[in-house]
LUMLUMDREN-2810 file (N, C-alpha, C; in Angstrom, 1 decimal):
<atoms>
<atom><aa>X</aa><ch>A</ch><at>N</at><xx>139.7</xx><yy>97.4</yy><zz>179.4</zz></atom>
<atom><aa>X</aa><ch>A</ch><at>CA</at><xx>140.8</xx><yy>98.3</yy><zz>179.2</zz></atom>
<atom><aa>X</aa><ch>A</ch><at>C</at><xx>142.0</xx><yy>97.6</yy><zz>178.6</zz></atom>
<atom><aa>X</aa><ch>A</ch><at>N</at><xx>142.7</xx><yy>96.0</yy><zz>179.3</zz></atom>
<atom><aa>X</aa><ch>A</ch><at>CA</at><xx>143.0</xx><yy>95.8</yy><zz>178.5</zz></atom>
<atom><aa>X</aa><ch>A</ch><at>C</at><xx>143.5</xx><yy>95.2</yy><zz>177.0</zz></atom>
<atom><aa>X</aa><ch>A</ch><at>N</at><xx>142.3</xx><yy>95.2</yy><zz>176.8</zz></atom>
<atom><aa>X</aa><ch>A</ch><at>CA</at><xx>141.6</xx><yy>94.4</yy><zz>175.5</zz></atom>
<atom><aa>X</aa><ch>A</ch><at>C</at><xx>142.4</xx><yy>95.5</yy><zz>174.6</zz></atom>
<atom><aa>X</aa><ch>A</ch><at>N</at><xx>141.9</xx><yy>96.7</yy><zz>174.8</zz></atom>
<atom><aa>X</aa><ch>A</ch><at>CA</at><xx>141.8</xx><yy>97.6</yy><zz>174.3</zz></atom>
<atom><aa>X</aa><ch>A</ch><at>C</at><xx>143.2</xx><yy>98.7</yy><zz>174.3</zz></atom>
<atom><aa>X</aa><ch>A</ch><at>N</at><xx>143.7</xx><yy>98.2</yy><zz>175.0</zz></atom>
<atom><aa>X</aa><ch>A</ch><at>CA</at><xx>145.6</xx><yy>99.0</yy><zz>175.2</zz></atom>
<atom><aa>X</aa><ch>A</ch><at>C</at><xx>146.3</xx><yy>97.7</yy><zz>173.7</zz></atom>
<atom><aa>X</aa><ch>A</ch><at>N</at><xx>145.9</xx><yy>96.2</yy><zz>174.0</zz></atom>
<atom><aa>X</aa><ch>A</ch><at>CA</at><xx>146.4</xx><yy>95.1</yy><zz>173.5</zz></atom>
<atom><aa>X</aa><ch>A</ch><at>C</at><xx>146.0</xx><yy>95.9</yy><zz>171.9</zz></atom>
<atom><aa>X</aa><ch>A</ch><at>N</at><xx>144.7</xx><yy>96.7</yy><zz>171.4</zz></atom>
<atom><aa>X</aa><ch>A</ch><at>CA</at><xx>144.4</xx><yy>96.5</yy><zz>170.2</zz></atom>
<atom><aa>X</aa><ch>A</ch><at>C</at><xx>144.7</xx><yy>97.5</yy><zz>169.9</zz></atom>
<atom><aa>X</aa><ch>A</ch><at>N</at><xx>145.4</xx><yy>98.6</yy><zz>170.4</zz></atom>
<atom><aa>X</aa><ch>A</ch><at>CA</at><xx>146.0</xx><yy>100.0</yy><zz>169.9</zz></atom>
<atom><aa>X</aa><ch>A</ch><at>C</at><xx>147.8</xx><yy>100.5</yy><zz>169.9</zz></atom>
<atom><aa>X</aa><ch>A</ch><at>N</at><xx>148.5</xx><yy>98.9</yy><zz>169.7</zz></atom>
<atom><aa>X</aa><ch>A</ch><at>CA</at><xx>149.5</xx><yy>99.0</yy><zz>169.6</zz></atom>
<atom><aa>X</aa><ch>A</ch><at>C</at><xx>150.4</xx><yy>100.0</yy><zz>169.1</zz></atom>
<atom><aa>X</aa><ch>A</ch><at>N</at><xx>150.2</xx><yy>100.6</yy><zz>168.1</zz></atom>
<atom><aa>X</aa><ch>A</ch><at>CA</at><xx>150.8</xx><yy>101.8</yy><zz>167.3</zz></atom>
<atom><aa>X</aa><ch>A</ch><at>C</at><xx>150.5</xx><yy>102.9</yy><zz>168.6</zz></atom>
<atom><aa>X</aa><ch>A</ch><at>N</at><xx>149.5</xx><yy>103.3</yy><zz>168.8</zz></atom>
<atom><aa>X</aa><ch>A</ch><at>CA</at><xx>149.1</xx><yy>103.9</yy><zz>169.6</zz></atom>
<atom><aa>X</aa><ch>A</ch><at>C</at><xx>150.2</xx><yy>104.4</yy><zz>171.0</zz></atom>
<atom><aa>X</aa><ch>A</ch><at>N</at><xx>150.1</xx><yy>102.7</yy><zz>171.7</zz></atom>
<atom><aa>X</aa><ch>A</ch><at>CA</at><xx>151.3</xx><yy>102.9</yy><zz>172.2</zz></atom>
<atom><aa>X</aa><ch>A</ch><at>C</at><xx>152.8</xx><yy>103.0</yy><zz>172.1</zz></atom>
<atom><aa>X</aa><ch>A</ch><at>N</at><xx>152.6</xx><yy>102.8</yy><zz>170.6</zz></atom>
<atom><aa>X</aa><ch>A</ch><at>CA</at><xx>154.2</xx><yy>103.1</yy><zz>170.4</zz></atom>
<atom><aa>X</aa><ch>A</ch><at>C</at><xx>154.5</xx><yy>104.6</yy><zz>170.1</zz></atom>
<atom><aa>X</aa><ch>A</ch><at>N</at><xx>153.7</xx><yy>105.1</yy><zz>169.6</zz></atom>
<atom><aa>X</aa><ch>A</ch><at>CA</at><xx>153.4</xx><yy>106.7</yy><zz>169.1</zz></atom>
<atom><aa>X</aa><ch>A</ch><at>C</at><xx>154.0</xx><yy>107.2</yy><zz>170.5</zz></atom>
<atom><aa>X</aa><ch>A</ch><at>N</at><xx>153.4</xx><yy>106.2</yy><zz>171.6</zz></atom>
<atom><aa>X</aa><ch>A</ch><at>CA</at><xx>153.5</xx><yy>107.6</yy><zz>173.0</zz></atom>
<atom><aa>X</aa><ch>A</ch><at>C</at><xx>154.8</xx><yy>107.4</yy><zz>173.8</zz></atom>
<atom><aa>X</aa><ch>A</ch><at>N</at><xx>155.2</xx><yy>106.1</yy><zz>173.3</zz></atom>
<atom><aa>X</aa><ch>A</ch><at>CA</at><xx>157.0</xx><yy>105.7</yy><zz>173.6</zz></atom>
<atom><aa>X</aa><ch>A</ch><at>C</at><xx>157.7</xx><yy>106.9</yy><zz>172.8</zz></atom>
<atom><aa>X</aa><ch>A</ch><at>N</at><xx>157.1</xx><yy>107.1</yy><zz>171.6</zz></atom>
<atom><aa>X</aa><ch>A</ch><at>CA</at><xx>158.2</xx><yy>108.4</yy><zz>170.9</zz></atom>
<atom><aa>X</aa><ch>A</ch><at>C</at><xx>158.1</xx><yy>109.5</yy><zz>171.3</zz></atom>
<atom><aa>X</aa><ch>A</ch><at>N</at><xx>156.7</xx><yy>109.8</yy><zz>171.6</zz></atom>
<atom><aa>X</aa><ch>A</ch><at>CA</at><xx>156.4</xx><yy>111.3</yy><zz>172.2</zz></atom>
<atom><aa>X</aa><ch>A</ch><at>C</at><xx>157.0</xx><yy>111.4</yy><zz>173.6</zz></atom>
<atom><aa>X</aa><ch>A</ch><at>N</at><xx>156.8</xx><yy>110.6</yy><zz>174.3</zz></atom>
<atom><aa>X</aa><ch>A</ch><at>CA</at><xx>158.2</xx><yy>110.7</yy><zz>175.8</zz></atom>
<atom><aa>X</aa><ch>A</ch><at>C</at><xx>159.7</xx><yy>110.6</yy><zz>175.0</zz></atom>
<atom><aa>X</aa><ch>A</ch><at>N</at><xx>160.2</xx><yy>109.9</yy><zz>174.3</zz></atom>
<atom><aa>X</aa><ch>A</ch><at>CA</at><xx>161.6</xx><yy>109.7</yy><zz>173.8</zz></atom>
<atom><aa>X</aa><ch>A</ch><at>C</at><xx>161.8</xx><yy>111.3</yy><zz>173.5</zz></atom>
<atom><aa>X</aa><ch>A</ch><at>N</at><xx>160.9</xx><yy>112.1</yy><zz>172.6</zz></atom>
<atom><aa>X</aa><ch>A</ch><at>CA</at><xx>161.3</xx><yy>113.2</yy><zz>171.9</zz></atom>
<atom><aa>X</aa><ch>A</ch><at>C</at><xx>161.1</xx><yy>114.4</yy><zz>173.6</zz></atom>
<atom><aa>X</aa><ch>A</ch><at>N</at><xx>160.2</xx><yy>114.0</yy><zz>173.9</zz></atom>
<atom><aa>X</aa><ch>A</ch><at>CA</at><xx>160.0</xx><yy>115.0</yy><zz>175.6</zz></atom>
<atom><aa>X</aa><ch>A</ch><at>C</at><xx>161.4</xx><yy>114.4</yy><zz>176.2</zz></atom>
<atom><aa>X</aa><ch>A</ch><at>N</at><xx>161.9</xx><yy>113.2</yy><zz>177.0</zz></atom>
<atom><aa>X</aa><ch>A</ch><at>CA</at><xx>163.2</xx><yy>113.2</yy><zz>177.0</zz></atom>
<atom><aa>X</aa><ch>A</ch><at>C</at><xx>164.7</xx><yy>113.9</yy><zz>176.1</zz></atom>
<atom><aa>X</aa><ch>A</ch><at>N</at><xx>164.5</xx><yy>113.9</yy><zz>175.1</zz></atom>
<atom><aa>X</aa><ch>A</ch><at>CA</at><xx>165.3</xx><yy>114.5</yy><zz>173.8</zz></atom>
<atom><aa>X</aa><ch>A</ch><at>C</at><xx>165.5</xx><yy>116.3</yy><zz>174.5</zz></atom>
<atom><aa>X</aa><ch>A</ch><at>N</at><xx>164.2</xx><yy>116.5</yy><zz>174.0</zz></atom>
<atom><aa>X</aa><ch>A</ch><at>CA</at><xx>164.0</xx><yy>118.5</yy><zz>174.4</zz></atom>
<atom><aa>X</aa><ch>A</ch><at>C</at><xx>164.6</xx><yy>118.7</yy><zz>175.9</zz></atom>
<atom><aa>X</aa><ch>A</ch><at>N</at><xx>164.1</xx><yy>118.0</yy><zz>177.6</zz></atom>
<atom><aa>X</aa><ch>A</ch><at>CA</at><xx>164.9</xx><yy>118.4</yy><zz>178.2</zz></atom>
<atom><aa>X</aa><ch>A</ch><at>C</at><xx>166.2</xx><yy>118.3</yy><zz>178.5</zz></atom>
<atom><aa>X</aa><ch>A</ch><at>N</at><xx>166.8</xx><yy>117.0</yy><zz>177.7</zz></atom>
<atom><aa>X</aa><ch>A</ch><at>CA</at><xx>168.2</xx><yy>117.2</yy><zz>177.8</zz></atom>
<atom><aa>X</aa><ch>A</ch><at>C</at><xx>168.9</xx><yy>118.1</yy><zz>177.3</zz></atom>
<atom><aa>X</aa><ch>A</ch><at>N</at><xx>168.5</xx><yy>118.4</yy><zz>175.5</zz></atom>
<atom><aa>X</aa><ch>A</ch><at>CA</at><xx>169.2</xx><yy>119.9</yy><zz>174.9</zz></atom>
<atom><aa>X</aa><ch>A</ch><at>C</at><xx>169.1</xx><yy>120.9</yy><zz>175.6</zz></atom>
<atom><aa>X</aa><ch>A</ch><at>N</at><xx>167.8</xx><yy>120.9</yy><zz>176.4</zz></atom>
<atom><aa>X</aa><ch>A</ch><at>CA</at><xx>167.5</xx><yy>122.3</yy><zz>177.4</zz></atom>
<atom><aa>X</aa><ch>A</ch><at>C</at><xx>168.6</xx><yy>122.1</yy><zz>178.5</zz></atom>
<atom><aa>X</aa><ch>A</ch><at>N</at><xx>169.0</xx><yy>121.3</yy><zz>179.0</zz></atom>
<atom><aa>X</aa><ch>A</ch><at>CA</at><xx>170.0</xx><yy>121.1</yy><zz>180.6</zz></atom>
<atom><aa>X</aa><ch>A</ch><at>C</at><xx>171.3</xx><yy>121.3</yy><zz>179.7</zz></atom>
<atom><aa>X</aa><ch>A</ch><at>N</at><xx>171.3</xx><yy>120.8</yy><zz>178.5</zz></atom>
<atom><aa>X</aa><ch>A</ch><at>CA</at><xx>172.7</xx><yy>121.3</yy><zz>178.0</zz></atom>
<atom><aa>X</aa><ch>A</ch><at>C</at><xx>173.0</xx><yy>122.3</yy><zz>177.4</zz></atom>
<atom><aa>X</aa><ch>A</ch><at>N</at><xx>172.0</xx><yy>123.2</yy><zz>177.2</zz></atom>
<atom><aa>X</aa><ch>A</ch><at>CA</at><xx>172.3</xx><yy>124.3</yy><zz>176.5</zz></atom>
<atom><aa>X</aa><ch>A</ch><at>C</at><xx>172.3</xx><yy>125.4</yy><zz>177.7</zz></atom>
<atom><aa>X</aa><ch>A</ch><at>N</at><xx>171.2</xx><yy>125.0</yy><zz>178.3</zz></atom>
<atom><aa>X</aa><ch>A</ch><at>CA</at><xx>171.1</xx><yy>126.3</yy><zz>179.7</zz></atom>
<atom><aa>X</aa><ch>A</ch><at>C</at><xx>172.4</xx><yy>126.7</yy><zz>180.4</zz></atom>
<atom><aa>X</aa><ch>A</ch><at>N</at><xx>172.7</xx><yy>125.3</yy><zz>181.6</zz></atom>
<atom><aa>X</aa><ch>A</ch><at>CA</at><xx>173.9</xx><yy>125.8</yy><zz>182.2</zz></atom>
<atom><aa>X</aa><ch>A</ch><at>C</at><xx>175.6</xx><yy>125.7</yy><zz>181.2</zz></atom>
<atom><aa>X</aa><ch>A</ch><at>N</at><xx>176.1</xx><yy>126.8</yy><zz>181.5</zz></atom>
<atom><aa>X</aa><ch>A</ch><at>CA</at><xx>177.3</xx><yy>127.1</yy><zz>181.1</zz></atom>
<atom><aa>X</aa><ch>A</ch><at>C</at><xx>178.5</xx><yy>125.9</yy><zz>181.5</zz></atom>
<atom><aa>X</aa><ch>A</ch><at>N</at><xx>178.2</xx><yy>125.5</yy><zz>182.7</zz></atom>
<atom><aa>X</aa><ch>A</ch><at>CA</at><xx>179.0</xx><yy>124.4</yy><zz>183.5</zz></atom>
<atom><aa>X</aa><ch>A</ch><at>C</at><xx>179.3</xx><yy>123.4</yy><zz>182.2</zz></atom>
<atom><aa>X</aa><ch>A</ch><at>N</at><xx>178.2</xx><yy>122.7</yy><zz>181.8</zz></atom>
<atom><aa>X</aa><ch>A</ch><at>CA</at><xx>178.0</xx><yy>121.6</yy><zz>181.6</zz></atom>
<atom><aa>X</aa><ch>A</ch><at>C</at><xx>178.7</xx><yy>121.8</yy><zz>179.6</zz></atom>
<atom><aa>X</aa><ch>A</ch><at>N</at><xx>178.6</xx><yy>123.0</yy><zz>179.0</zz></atom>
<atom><aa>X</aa><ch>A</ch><at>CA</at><xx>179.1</xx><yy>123.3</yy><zz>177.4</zz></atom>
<atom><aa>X</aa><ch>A</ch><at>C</at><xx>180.8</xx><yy>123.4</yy><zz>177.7</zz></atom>
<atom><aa>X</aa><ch>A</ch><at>N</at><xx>181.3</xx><yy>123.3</yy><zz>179.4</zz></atom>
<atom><aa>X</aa><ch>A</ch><at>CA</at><xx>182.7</xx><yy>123.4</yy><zz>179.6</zz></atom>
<atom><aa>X</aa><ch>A</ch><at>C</at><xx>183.2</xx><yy>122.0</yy><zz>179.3</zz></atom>
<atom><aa>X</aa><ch>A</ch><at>N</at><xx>182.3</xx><yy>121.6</yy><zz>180.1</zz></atom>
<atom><aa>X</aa><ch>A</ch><at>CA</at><xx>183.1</xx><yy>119.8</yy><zz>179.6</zz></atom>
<atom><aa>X</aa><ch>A</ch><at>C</at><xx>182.5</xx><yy>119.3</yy><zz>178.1</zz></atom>
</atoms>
């Protein structure tokens, strides 16, 4: 297994972006949802 994580580099970097952009989406959602948070 880890031969094989070592030889799909891109791979793992693809899925660092796909969390970075899933991080991205729930934050615009927590900042767009509550009203609280568009005051400050």
């Amino acid at each position: 297994n880890e031969e094989i994580r070592q030889g799909q580099p891109a791979f793992r970097l693809s899925n660092k972006v796909s969390h970075a952009k899933e991080d991205n989406n729930v934050l615009f959602t927590v900042i767009k949802k509550p009203p609280i948070s568009s005051k400050n």
